[in-house]
C-alpha positions, 0 to 999 in steps of 0.5 A: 080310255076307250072300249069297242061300246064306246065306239058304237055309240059314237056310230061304228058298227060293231065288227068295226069297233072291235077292229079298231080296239084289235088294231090299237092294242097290237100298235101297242104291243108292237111299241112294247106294251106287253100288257095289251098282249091279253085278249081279255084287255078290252080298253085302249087309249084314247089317242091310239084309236085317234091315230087310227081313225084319223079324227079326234074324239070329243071328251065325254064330259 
């Protein structure tokens, strides 16, 4: 899972963490997830932001 502060520390400024989090979860509410339809849900998975940024993230642990 991955949250617009982890985005920041991987370099993205902050108004772009949290469009790539915003566009992750309607990806997923499009799908069907209606869970992500909450504006308080501030996590996503890890794959849906890879497919949006087109790179893999490196594991943190």
């Amino acid at each position: 899972m991955v949250s617009k502060v982890d985005l920041e520390k991987l370099g993205f400024k902050k108004h772009q963490a949290t469009t790539i989090i915003r566009q992750a979860k309607l990806k997923l509410v499009n799908s069907g997830v209606a869970y992500y339809n909450n504006k308080r849900v501030g996590i996503v998975p890890r794959k849906i932001v890879e497919e949006i940024i087109g790179v893999p993230l490196e594991s943190e642990e």
